[in-house]
C-alpha positions as CSV (number, residue, x, y, z in Angstrom):
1,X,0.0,0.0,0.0
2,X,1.4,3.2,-1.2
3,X,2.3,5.6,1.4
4,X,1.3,9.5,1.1
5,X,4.7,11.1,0.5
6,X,6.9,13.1,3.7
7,X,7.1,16.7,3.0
8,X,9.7,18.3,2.0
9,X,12.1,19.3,5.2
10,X,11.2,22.7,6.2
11,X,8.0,22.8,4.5
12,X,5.3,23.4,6.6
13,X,2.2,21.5,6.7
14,X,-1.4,23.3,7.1
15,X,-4.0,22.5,9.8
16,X,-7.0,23.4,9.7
17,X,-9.0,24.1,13.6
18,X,-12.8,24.1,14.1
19,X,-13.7,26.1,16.8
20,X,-16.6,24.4,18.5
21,X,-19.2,27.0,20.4
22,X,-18.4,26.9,24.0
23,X,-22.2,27.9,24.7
24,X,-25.5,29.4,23.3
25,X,-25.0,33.0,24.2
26,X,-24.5,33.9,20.7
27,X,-27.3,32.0,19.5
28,X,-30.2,33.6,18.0
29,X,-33.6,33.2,16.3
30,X,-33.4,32.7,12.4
31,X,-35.5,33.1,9.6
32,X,-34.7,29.4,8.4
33,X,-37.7,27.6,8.7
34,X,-40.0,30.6,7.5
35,X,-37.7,30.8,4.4
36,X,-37.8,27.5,3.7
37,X,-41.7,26.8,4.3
38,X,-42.0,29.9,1.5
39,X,-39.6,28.1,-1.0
40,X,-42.5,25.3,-0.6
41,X,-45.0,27.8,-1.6
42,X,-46.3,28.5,1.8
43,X,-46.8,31.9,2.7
44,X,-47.7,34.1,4.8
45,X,-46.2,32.5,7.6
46,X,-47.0,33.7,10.9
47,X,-45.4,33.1,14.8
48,X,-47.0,34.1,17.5
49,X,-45.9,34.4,21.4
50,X,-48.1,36.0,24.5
51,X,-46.4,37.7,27.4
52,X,-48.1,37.8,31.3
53,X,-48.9,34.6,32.2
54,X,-47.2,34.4,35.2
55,X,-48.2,38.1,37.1
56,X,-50.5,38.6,39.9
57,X,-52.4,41.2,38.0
58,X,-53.1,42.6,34.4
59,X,-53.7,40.8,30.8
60,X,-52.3,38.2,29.0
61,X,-51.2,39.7,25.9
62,X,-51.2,37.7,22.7
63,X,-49.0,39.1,19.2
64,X,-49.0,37.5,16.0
65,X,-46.8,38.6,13.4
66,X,-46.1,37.9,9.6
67,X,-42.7,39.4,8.8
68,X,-41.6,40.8,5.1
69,X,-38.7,38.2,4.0
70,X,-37.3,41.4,2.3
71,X,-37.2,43.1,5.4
72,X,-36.3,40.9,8.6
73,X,-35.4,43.6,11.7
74,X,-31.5,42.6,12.7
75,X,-31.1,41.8,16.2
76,X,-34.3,40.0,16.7
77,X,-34.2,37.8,20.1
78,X,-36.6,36.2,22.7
79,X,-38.1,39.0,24.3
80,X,-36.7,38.4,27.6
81,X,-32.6,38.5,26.9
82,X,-33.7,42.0,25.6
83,X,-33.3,45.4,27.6
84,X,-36.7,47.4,27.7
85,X,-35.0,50.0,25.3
86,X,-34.1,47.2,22.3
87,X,-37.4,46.3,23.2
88,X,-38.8,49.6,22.2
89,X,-36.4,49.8,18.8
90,X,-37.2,46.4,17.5
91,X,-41.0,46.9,18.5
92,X,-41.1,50.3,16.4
93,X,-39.0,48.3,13.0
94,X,-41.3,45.2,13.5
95,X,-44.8,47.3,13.1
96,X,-43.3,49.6,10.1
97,X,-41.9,46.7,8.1
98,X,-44.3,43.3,9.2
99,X,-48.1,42.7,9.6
100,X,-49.2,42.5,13.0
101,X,-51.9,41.8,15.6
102,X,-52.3,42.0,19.2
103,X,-55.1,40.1,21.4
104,X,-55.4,40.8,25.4
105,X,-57.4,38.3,27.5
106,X,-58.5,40.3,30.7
107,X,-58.1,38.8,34.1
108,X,-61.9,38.3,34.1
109,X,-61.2,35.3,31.6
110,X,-58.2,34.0,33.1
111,X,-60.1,33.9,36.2
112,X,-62.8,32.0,34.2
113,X,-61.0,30.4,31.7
114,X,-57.4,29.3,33.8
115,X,-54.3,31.4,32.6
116,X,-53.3,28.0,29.9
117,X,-56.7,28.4,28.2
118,X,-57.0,32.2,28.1
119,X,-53.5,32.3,26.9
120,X,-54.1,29.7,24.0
121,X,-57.2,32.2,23.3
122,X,-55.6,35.3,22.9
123,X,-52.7,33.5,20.9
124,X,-55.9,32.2,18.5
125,X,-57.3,35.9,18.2
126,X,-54.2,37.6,17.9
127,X,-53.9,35.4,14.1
128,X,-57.5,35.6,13.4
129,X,-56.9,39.2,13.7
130,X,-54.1,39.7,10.9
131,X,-54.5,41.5,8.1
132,X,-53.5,38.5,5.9
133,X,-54.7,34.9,6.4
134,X,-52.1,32.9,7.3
135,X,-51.2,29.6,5.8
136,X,-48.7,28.4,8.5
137,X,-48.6,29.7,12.2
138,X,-45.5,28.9,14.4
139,X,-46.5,29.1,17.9
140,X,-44.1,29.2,21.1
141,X,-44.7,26.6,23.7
142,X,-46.2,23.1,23.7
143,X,-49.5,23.8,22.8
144,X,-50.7,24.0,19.1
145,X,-53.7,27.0,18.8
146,X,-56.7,26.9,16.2
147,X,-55.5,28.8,13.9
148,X,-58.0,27.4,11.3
149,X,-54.5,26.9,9.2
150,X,-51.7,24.8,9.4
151,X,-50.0,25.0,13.3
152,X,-46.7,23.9,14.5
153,X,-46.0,24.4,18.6
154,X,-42.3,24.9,19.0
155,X,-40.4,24.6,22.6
156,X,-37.9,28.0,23.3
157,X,-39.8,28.9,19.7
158,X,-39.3,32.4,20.5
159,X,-35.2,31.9,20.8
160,X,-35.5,29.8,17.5
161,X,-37.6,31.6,15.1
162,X,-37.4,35.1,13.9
163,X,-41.5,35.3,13.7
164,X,-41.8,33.9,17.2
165,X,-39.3,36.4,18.6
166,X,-40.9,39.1,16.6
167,X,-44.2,38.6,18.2
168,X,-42.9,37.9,21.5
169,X,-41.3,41.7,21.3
170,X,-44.7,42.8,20.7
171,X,-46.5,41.1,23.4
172,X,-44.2,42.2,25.8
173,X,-44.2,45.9,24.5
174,X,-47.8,46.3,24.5
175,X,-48.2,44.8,28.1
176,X,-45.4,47.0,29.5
177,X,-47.2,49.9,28.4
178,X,-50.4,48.2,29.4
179,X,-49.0,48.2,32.9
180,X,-47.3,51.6,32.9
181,X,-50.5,52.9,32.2
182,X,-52.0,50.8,35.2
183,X,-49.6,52.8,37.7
184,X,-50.7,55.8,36.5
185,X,-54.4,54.7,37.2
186,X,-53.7,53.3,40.4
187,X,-51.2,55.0,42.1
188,X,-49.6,53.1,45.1
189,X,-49.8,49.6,43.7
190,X,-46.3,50.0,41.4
191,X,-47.3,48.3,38.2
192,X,-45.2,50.3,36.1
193,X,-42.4,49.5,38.1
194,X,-42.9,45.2,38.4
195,X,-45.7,45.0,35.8
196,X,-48.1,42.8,38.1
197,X,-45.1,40.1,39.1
198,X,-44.6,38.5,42.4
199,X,-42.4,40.7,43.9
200,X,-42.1,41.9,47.5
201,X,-43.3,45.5,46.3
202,X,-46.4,43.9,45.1
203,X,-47.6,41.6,47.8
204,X,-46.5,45.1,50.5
205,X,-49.8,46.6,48.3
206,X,-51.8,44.0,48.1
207,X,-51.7,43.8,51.8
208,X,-52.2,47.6,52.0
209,X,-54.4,48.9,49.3
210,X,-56.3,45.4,48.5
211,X,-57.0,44.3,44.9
212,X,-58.1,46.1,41.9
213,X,-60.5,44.9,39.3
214,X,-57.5,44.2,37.3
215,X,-56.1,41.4,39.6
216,X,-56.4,37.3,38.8
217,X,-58.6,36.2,41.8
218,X,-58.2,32.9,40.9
219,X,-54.1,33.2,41.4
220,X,-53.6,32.0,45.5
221,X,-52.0,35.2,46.5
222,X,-54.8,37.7,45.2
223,X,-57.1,35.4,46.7
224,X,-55.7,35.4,50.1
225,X,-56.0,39.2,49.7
226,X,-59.7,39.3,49.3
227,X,-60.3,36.4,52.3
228,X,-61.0,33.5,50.1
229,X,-60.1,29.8,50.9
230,X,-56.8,29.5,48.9
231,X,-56.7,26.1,47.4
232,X,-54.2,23.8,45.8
233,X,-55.5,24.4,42.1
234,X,-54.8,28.2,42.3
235,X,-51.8,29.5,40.4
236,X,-49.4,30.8,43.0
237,X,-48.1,33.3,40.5
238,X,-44.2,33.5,39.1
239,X,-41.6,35.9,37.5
240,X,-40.9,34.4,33.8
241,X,-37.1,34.4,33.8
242,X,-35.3,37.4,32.2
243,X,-38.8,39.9,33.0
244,X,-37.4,41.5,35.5
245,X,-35.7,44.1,36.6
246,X,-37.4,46.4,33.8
């Protein structure tokens, strides 16, 4: 068996080094599986994401948005690695260059409904609401939504997809203002400070001001606050990593 030949003395010999990622810092959302849906024929192609499911107090807020492939916003990201300023920027690039719709279910249905099913509404009427019918919707999370189209539910969607990140900018836009304006209305509480979280701030007002129309009776710490028997199948409330400070 022939043997490659030595090289020459003195000649040096070329290797070539793969640098392997050392993490997923650098990792963003793409426009992959959007472009490549549309090189099937199927367009538009919407993602959608909700913000609020985890506060005390205020909506969920459902976004769904159908990007321009001519005109993807750089810097796009899961809502929550995001500074409320980048926040603002993307938000304003996002509604001047994609189609968009927003959907809020109040704390009267989550209290009705449970904060999985209300969500899964407003993500449902935030697409019905487009100005374009969808032929694909991408949808953060486990749960598919009727979309009355083709749905695919993807896990950490809105750190995958550039359409799911999109709309979770938006969500989280509108219900930080949502919430701003909130402290303005009621005064003491701080919603434009935690935006309805579980923080000590909150729970110091709860106890001192009592609840507003605009808090989830059926989550265990706004029920304590109005007397009622605080059972095991009340949600307890939680801060969605990354949401706070703000």
């Amino acid at each position: 068996m022939a043997r490659p030949p030595s090289p020459r003395p003195g000649a040096s010999r070329t290797v070539r080094v793969v640098r392997l990622s050392l993490g997923d810092d650098d990792i963003r959302p793409t426009f992959r599986r959007e472009r490549a849906a549309l090189k099937r024929g199927v367009w538009p192609i919407a993602g959608c994401d909700e913000a609020g499911r985890g506060p005390l107090a205020g909506p969920v807020v459902a976004a769904a948005v159908v990007l321009d492939p001519q005109r993807v916003p750089r810097g796009l990201d899961d809502s929550k690695k995001l500074d409320p300023q980048t926040r603002e920027k993307l938000h304003a690039k996002i509604c001047a260059s994609a189609q968009v719709a927003v959907a809020i279910a109040p704390p009267w249905r989550i209290d009705r409904d449970n904060i999985l099913r209300a969500s899964l509404w407003a993500l449902a009427r935030a697409v019905a609401c487009l100005p374009v019918r969808p032929q694909l919707v991408f949808v953060d999370g486990r749960d598919r939504i009727d979309a009355g189209c083709d749905c695919q539910a993807v896990i950490s969607g809105d750190a995958i997809l550039s359409s799911i990140a999109a709309a979770s900018i938006v969500a989280k836009v509108t219900r930080d203002r949502l919430m701003t304006r909130l402290g303005l209305l009621y005064p003491g509480y701080g919603f434009e400070h935690h935006k309805g979280y579980s923080v000590p701030e909150h729970f110091e007002a709860l106890a001192r001001l009592g609840p507003t129309i605009h808090h989830r009776r059926s989550f265990a710490p706004v029920a304590a606050a109005y007397g009622d028997v605080v059972t095991a199948d009340l949600a307890t409330g939680e801060i969605e990593e990354g949401a706070l400070p703000l």
